[in-house]
C-alpha positions in Angstrom: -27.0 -3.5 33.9 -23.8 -4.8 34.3 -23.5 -6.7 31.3 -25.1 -3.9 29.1 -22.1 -1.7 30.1 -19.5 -4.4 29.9 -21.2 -5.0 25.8 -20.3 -1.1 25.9 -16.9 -0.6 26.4 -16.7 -3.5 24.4 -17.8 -2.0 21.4 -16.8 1.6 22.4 -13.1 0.0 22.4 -13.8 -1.7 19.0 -14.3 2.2 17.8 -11.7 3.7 18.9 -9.1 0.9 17.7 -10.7 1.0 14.2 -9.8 4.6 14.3 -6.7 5.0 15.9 -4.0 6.2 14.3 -0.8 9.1 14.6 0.1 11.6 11.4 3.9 11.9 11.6 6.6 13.6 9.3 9.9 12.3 8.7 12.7 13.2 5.7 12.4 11.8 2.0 15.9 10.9 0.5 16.4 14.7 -0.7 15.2 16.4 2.6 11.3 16.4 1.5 9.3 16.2 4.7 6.7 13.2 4.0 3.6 13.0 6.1 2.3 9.9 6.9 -0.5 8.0 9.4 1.0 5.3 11.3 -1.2 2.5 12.7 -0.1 0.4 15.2 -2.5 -1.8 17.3 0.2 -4.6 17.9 3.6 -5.3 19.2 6.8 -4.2 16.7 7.0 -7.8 15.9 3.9 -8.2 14.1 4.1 -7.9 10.5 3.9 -4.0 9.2 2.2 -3.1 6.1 3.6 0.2 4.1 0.7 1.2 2.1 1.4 3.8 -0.9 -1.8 5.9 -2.7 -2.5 6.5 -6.4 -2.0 8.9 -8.5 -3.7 12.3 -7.9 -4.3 10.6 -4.2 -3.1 11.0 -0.6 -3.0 8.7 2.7 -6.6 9.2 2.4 -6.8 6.5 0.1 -6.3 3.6 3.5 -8.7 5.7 6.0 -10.7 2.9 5.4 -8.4 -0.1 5.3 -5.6 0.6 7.4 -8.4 -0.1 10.3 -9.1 -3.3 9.1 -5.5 -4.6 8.3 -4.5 -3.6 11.9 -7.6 -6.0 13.0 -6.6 -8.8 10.9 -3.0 -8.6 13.3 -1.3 -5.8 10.9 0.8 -2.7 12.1 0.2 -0.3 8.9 1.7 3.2 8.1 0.0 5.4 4.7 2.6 7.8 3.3 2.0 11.0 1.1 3.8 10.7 -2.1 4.8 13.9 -3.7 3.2 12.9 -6.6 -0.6 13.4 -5.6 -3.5 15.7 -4.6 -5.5 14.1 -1.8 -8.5 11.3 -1.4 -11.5 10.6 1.0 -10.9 14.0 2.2 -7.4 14.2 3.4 -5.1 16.6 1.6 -1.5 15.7 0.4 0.7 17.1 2.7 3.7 16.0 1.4 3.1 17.9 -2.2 2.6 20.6 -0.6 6.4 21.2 0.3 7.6 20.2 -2.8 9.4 23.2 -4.9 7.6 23.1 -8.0 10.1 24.2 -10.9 9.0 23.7 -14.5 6.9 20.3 -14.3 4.2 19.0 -11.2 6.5 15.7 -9.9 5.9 12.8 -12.1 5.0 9.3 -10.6 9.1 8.7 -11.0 9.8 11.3 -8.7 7.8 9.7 -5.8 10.3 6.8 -5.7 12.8 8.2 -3.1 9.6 9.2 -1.2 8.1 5.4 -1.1 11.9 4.0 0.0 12.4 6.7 3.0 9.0 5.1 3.9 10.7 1.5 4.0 13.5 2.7 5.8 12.1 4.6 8.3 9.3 2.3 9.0 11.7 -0.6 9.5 13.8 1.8 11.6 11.3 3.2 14.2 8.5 0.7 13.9 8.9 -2.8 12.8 10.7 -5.6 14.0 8.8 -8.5 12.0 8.3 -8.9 8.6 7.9 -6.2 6.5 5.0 -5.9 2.9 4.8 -3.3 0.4 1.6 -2.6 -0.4 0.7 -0.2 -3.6 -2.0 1.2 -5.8 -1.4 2.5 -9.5 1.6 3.8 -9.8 2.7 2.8 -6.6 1.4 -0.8 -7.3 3.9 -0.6 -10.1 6.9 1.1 -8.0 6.6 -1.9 -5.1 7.3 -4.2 -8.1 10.7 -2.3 -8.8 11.6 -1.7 -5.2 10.9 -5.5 -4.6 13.0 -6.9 -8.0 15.9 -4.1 -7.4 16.4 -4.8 -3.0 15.3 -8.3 -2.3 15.8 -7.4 1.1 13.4 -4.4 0.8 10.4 -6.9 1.9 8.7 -10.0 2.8 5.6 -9.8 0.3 4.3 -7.3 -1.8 1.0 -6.9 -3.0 0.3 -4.6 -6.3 -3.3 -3.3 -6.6 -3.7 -1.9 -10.5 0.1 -1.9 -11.6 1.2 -1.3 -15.1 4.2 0.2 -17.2 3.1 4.1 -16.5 6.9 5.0 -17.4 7.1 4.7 -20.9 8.7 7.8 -21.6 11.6 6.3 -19.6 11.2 2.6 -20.8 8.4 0.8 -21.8 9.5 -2.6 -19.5 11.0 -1.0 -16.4 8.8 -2.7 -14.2 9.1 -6.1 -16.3 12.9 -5.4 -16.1 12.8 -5.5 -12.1 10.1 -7.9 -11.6 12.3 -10.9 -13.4 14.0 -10.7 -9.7 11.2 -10.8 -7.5 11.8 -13.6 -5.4 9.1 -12.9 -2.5 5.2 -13.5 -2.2 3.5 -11.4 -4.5 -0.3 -10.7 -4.6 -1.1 -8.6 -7.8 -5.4 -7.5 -8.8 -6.7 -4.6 -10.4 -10.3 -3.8 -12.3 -11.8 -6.9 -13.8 -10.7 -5.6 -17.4 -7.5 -4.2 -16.5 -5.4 -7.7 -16.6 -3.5 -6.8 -20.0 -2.3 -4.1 -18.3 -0.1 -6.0 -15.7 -0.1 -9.6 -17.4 3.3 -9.7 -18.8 4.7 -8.1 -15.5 3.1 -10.8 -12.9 4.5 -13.5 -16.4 8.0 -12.2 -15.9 8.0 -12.9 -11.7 9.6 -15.8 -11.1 8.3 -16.2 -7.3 6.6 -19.4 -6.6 4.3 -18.2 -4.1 2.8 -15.6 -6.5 -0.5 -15.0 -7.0 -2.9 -13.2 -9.2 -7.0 -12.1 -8.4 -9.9 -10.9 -10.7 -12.6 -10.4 -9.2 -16.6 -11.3 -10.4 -17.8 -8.2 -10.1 -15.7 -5.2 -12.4 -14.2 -4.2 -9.7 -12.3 -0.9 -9.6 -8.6 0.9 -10.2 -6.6 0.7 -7.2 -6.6 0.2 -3.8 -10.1 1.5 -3.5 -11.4 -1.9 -4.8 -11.5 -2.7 -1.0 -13.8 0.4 -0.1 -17.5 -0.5 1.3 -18.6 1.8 -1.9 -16.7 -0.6 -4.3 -19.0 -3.1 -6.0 -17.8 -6.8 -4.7 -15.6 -5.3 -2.6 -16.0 -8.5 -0.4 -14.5 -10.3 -3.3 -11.1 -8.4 -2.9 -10.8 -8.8 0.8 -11.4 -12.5 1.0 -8.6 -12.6 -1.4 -6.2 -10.5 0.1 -6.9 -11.8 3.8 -5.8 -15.6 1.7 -2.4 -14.1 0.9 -1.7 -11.9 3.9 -2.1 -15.3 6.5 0.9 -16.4 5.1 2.9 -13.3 6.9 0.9 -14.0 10.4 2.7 -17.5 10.8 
């Protein structure tokens, strides 16, 4: 009997540490409140993810793997962009407080929002090394925070990047990736390389890295969801370049 309720708590504690997490608010560069889930199942010096949704998407988007990065040793926060709706059931918040003029915010526009997230994370939560993580648009936004602050991050790792800015430039994530310097782990959809290919070319980081999966895989960050097709695939991957950042 008192085994069975040892094996309990066990597994009881197991649940409520694969589901833990806090929903804060703090200021984007123009005053924005952002809303964000912060996951923290280690000390300050462990290494701390900042994860950043697609487009049309919300923190919903890392329900599911913020759990699992804070059991591989990861502290993890998931911001709302202003550019986005909402995913696996969780709204945006954060576009909801956005003063919509003429045009919905373009993926552009979400920039200040994903570097308040840098700076206040490394502010108020970590001590240790610091990744970008993005998916999309973000994916390709981590790419030009990365190349334009190389003291932004440690690694970065770009799920489904691409140059989505072409009414701006049609290399502006080339452009900042020739100064990328840091670990970099860059995947997507099994037939989505062309989109990213001359990006991950024009990276000159030695420790970068590059994954296709088998299976096709999906846009985004939600190649690591259960539902996703060979979605073991992807995590065996990504677990190969986080261990890097837990030494």
């Amino acid at each position: 009997m008192k085994k069975f309720l040892i094996v309990t708590l066990m597994f009881m504690a197991i649940g409520i540490f694969a589901t833990s997490f806090e929903t804060i608010t703090f200021d984007s560069k123009d005053g924005v409140k952002i809303t964000a889930d912060v996951y923290i199942a280690h000390p300050n010096t462990a290494p701390f993810i900042i994860l950043y949704h697609q487009a049309a998407s919300s923190r919903g988007e890392y329900r599911e793997i913020a759990p699992e990065l804070n059991k591989l040793g990861f502290n993890a926060m998931a911001i709302d962009q202003r550019a986005g709706y909402g995913m696996a059931g969780v709204e945006n918040e954060t576009v909801k407080r956005v003063e919509i003029k003429d045009d919905y915010p373009t993926y552009l526009d979400a920039l200040p929002d994903m570097e308040a997230g840098a700076a206040y994370a490394m502010k108020h939560y970590a001590k240790g090394k610091i990744i970008l993580w993005g998916s999309s648009y973000s994916a390709s936004l981590v790419l030009k925070m990365s190349g334009d602050d190389p003291a932004i991050a440690d690694g970065v790792l770009a799920f489904s990047p691409g140059e989505y800015f072409t009414w701006v430039s049609s290399s502006l994530i080339t452009k900042s990736a020739k100064n990328i310097k840091i670990p970099v782990f860059i995947t997507s959809g099994k037939n989505e390389k062309d989109r990213w290919n001359s990006i991950y070319e024009a990276i000159p980081s030695p420790k970068k890295i590059y994954f296709l999966p088998q299976a096709q895989g999906t846009h985004g960050s939600r190649a690591l969801w259960k539902s996703t097709a060979g979605n073991e695939e992807y995590w065996q991957a990504v677990k190969q370049f986080l261990n890097q950042f837990l030494k």
